[in-house]
N, C-alpha and C positions, 0 to 999 in steps of 0.2 A: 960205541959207534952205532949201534944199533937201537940205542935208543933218540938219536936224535933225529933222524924220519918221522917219527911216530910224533915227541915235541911239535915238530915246522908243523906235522899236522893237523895237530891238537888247537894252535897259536892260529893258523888260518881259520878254521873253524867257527872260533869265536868272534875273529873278526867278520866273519860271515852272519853270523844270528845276532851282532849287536845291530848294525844297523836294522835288519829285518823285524827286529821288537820296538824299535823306534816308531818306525812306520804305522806297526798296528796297533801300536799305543796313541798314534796322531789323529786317526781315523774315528775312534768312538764316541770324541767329545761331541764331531760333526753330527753324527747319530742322533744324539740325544739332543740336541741344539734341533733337529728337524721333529723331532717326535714331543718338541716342549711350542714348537711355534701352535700348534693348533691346540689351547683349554677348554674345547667343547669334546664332550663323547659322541656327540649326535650332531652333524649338520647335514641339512638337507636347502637342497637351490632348487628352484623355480625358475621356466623363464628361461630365455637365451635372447633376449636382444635388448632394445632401448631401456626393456624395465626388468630389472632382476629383483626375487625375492629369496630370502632368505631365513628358515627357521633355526638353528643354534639349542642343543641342551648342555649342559655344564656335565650331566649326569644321563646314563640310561638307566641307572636302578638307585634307588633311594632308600632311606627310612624314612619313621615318623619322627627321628629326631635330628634330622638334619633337612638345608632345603638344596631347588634345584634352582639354577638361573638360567632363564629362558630368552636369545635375543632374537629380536624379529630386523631385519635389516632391508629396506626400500634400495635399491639402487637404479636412479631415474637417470635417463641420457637427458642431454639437454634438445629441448623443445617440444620433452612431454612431461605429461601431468600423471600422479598416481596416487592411490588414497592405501594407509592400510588395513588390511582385511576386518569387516566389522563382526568383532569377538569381543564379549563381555566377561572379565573377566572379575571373580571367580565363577560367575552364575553356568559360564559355558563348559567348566571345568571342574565337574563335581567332583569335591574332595580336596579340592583345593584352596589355600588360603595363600591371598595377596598381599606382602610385607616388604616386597619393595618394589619401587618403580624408578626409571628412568627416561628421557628422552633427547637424544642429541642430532644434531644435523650438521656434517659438513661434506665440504666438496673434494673430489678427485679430478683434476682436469677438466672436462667439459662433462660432469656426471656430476651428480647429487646424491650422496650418502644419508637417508635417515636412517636413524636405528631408535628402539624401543625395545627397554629391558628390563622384563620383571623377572620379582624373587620371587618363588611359588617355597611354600610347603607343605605336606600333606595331612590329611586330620587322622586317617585310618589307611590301614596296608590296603593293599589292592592293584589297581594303578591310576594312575591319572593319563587321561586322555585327552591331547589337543585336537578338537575336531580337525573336519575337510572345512578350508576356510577358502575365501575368494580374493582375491587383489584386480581392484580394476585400476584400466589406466589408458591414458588417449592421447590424441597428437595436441600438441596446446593451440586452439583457437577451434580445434573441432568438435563433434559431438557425437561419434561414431565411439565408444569404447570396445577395448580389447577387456578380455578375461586369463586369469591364473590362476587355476585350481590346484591346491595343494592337495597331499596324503594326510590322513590323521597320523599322529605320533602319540605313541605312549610310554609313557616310562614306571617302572615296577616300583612297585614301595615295598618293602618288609617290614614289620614292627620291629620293635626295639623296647628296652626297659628303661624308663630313664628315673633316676635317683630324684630326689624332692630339692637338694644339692641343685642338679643340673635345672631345673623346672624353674626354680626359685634368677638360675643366675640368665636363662633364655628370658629376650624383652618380651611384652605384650606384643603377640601378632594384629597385623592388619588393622589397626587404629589410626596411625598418624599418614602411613605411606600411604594406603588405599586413597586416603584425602588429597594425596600430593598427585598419584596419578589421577585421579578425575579431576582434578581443578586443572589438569594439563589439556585433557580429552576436552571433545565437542559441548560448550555448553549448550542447555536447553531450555533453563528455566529463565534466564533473564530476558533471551528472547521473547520467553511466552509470556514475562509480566508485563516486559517492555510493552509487547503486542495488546492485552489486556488493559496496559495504562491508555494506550493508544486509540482502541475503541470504546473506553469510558470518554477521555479527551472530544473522540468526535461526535458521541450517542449526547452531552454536552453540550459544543455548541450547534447541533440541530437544534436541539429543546430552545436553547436560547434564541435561536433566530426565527423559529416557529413564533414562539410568546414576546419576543420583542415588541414594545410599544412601536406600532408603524404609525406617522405622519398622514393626518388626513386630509386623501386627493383634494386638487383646490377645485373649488365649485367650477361647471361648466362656463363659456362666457356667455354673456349675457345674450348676444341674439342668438345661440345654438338652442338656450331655452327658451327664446320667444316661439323658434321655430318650432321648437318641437311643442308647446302650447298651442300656437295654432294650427297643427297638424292635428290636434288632439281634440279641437274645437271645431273641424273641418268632419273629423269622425264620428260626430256626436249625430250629425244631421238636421240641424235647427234649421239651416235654412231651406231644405226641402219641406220641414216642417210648418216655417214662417211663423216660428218663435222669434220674432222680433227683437221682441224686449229681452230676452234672456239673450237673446246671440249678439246685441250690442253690448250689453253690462260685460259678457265675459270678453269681445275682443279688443274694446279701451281699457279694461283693466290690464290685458296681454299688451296693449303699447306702453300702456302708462308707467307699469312697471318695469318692461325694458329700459325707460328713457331715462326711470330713479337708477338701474343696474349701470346702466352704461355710462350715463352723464350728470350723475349726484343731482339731478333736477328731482324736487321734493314732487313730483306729479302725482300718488295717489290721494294725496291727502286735499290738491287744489282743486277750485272750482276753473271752469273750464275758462272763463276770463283771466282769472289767477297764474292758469298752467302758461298761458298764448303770452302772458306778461313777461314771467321767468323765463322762458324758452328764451330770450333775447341773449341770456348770459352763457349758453351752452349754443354756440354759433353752429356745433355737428348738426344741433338741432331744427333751429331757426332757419338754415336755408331751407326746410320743410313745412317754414309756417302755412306756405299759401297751400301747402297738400293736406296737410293734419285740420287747419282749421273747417272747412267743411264738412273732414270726417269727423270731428269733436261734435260740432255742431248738430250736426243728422243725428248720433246720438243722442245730444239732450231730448234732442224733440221726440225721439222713440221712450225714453226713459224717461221724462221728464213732463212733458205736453201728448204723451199717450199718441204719437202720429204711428198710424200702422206704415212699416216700410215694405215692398215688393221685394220677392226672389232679388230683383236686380240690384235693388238698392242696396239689401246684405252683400249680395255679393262683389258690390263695389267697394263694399268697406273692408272687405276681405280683402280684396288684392291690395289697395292702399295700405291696409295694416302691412300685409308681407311684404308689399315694396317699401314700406319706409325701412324697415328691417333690414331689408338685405342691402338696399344700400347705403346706409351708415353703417352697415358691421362689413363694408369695402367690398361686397360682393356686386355683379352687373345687376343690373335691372332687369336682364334676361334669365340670369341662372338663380332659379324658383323653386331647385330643388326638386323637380319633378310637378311642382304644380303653376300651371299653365293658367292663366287670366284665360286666352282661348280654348282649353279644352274641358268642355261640361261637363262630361263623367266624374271626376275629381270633386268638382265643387257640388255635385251632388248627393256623393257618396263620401264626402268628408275624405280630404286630403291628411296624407300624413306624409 
């Protein structure tokens, strides 16, 4: 009788601590399931708003025979712009060797995830240091940028001994990946051959259009060069001089050769009955016989029959030459170009 109190006892008991071990057998998977979501020893964030940055180690302490992986993770809002921190790696990171690289990009809702992720590992104990790095980044269409300064992180290395076994079965470091991460990064060279092809291209054709055979200008028309002949024969001074004979010879040669320029009439080569014949066929011509012929005339006899002509007479042959000029090349009988039948000074001091 006395021992069955102590049984109900004993029987409740147990039913008391089984479920209670149940429980705390249910609890520790959760544990471990929170202390497995995060495979970095080292993160550190940047940054609290549109643009978060992110550094990641896999490791806070290393050897020399094994490596660490390092992520770097952009997280941009949308409607801005962010670049990541310009770090050359391994040069920024003495003691370290570059064996592997990644780069992926995707989205969380209205945000932009990059990540970049190298495998470092180390040549000799000591540690390796990731500098104080920058992250810039701006509203998209502005030009105002923000800054994000990170902390340097370092991670310890220890030596280690590794068998000729292990050496032999470890790949070649930093050969193939180092290639795969820079062919990812900014290139620079093709820009600057690009750039290089570009101003040989245009140093090119300057040279060419400098040395190009040019077309040459078509000759003046024919009475700009009468005029400017007899501007030239006004500047000489003959008839101040009362060089007769020389100031006729050169201003029938100035018609005669306008009249071969302008209306294929053969005139230097005819005699002056010759020229008054042919003029019939160039009719621009011939409504001018009855002006031209006195001025043909008064020449021969200056050139020909030695008659001395006056001041005046030159310089009647003078305006006739210029007015036939200027009006078969359609210009008024008035517009003389500055020289004036009525004003002496010109015709004295040679018009041009």
């Amino acid at each position: 009788m006395t021992m069955r109190p102590f049984a109900i006892l004993l029987t409740v008991g147990c039913l008391v601590m089984v479920p209670t071990a149940g429980c705390r057998r249910g609890e520790s998977p959760r544990a471990e399931t929170g202390a497995a979501k995060s495979a970095f020893a080292v993160c550190k964030r940047f940054g609290s708003g549109p643009v978060q940055f992110t550094i990641e180690l896999s490791k806070a302490e290393m050897t020399t025979a094994d490596s660490v992986t390092c992520r770097m993770t952009l997280d941009v809002a949308k409607g801005y712009e962010a670049e990541f921190p310009d770090i050359a790696l391994p040069e920024d990171v003495p003691g370290a060797i570059v064996t592997g690289f990644d780069e992926s990009e995707t989205t969380k809702g209205d945000r932009r995830i990059m990540c970049r992720e190298y495998e470092l590992e180390a040549e000799y104990e000591g540690t390796l240091r990731l500098p104080k790095m920058e992250v810039y980044s701006h509203r998209a269409g502005e030009v105002k940028e923000d800054v994000i300064e990170t902390d340097p992180i370092e991670v310890t290395v220890k030596s280690t001994r590794e068998t000729a076994g292990d050496l032999e079965l470890r790949p070649m470091r930093g050969l193939v990946t180092v290639e795969q991460m820079r062919a990812q990064e900014r290139r620079v060279w093709p820009w600057v051959a690009g750039g290089v092809v570009g101003i040989a291209g245009l140093v090119a054709l300057a040279v060419w259009l400098i040395r190009r055979p040019r077309p040459a200008p078509p000759p003046p028309p024919a009475h700009e060069t009468a005029l400017r002949r007899l501007g030239e024969l006004a500047g000489k001074g003959l008839i101040t001089a009362g060089a007769s004979e020389a100031f006729f010879v050169e201003v029938t040669g100035i018609v005669r050769d306008y009249i071969e320029q302008a209306f294929g009439v053969r005139a230097p080569e005819q005699t002056t009955e010759e020229f008054l014949a042919s003029m019939m066929a160039a009719p621009a011509v011939a409504a001018h016989r009855a002006v031209l012929e006195p001025f043909l005339v008064a020449a021969d006899e200056v050139k020909f029959a030695c008659v001395r002509a006056d001041m005046e007479a030159m310089q009647r042959a003078f305006d006739t030459a210029e007015e036939f000029v200027l009006r078969t090349a359609g210009v008024g009988a008035g517009q003389t170009d500055g020289r004036r039948a009525e004003d002496p000074s010109p015709r004295e001091g040679g018009r041009s």
